[in-house]
N, C-alpha and C positions, 0 to 999 in steps of 0.2 A: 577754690577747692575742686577736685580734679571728677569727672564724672562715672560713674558705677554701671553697670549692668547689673539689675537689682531686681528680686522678687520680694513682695509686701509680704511678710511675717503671714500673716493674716490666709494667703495663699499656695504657703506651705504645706508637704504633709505632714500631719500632725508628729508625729516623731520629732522632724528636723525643726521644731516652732522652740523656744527657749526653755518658754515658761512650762509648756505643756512637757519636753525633752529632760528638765530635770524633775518632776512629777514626774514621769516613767523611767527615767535612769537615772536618776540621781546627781546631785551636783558637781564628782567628779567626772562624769561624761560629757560638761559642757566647756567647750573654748574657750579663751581670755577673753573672744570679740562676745561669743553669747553670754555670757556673763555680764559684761558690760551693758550689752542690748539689755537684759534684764534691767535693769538700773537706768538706761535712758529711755526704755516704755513703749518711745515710738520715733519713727524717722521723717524724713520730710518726701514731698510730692515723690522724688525721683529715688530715695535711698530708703532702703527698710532700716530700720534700728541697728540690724545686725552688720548690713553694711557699712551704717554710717560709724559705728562700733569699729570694726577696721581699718576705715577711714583714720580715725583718732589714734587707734593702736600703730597703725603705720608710719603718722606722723611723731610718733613717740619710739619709733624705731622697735616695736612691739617689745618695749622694757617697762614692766608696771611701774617698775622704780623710778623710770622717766614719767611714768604718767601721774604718778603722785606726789610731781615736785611741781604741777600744773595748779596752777590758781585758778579761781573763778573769772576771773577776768582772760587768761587764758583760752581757758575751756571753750566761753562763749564767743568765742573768732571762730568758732567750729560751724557754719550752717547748720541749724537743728536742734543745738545745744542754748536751751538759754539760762535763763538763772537758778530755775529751781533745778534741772538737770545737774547743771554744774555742781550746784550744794550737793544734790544726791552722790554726785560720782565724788566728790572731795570728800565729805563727810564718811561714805564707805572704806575708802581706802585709808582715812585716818581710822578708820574702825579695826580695821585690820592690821596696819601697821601697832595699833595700840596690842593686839591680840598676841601677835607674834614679838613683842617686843619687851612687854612689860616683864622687868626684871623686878626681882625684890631692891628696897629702895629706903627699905627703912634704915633709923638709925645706926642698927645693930650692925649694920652692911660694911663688913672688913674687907678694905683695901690690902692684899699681897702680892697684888704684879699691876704692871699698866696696861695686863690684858682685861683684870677686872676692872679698871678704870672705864675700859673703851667699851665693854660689857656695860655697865654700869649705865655711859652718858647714851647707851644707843635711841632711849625712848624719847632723847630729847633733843640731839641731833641728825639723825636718820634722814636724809630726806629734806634737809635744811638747805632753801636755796641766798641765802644769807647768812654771812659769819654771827657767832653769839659766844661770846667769850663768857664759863663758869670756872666756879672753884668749888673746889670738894674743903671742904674745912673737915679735920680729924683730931681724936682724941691722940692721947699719949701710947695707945695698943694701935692706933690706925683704925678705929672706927669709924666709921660719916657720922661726923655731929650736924652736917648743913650741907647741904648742895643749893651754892644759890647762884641766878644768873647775872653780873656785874653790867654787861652791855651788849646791845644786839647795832651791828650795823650793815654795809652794803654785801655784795660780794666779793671783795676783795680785801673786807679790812672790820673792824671795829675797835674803838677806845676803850680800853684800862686801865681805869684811875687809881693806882696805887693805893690812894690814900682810901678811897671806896672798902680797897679789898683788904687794906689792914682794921677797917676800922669793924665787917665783919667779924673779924678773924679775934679780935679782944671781944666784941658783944658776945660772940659764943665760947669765947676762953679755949680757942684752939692750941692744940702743939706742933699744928703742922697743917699744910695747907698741900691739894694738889691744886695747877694749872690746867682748863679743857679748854681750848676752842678748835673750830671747826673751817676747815677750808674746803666750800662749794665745789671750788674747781677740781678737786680729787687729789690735789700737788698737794705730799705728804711732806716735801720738805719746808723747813723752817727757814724763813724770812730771815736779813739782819734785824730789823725791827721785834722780830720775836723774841732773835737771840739779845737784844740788849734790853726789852721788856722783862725778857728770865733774868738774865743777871739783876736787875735794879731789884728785882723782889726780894731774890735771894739775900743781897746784902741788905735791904731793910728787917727784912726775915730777922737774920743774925741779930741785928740791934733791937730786937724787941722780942726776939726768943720763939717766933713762932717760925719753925720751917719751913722751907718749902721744898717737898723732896721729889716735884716732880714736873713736868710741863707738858701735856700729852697734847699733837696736833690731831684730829681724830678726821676722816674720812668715810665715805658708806664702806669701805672694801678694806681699810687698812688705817693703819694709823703709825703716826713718828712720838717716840718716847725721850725725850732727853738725855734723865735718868739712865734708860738701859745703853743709849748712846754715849755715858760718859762726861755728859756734857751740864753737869747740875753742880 
């Protein structure tokens, strides 16, 4: 880790100190790095908190988004950062993510475009540095009877076992089924493998009456629909 030119928190003037900074102006008036510093407490011999804060925001290309796909095993390759730090800084930024995220979710939740889908999957994909293949299971109106997750695997791929996803799909006496998973690497287009994954369901679909009217690849920034692509 690279070295700072650094003043100790502690030897601040009180204004410019975090803790005391938003106590007098409030939590909008503090930085991404004192913010952070809040949350990592203290820094080591040569870095104050706030630098070492920087430090970490730098190496994450100063994108929260980047820094809350960081794992605790990550975190602590950071000098200064050790395990409870990392819990704190993980555990906030899922705090957060959950705050700005959480969409309604219940049953009642009607599907009308694959932008509510993507709406929809964001509290559960966001931020996922590994694929996790679900299915939206729906009534005969398009209601969510079930959202449930079939298979989580590496970053480049996960299994979906057919037989898994029809045999939901009769336990809750669905009419119709949406496809979600998630591709890490932000590549919104669809794989051959997805494309023959969508077909095979589709034509089990038909033989057993439940639909599947849609296959959404979803993304943090964007997402690929099948459906509106024509391709279902």
């Amino acid at each position: 880790m690279e070295a700072f030119n650094s003043i100790k928190i502690s030897l601040l003037a009180e204004d410019d100190r975090p803790r005391e900074k938003l106590l007098l102006r409030g939590k909008a008036h503090l930085s991404d790095a004192e913010l952070l510093a809040i949350l990592i407490g203290s820094g080591t011999r040569s870095l104050s908190a706030v630098d070492l804060a920087k430090h970490i925001l730098k190496h994450c290309n100063y994108d929260l988004s980047e820094l809350a796909k960081k794992s605790i095993t990550d975190l602590k390759k950071f000098k200064g950062i050790g395990e409870a730090k990392a819990i704190t800084i993980v555990s906030a930024l899922e705090l957060g993510r959950r705050r700005k995220l959480i969409t309604e979710q219940s049953k009642r939740f009607k599907i009308s475009s694959s932008s509510d889908v993507w709406q929809l999957m964001k509290p559960d994909l966001l931020d996922e540095p590994v694929e996790h293949f679900y299915v939206l299971y729906l009534n005969r109106n398009n209601y969510v009877i079930k959202k449930q997750l079939i298979s989580s695997g590496g970053t480049t791929g996960t299994v979906a076992d057919p037989k898994i996803i029809f045999k939901y799909a009769l336990e809750c006496t669905a009419n119709g089924m949406i496809l979600v998973h998630n591709h890490p690497s932000g590549n919104v287009k669809p794989s051959e493998q997805d494309r023959r994954l969508t077909q095979k369901l589709v034509d089990v679909g038909k033989n057993l009456e439940v639909s599947v009217l849609d296959h959404l690849i979803f993304t943090d920034v964007a997402y690929f629909s099948f459906a509106d692509e024509g391709l279902m």
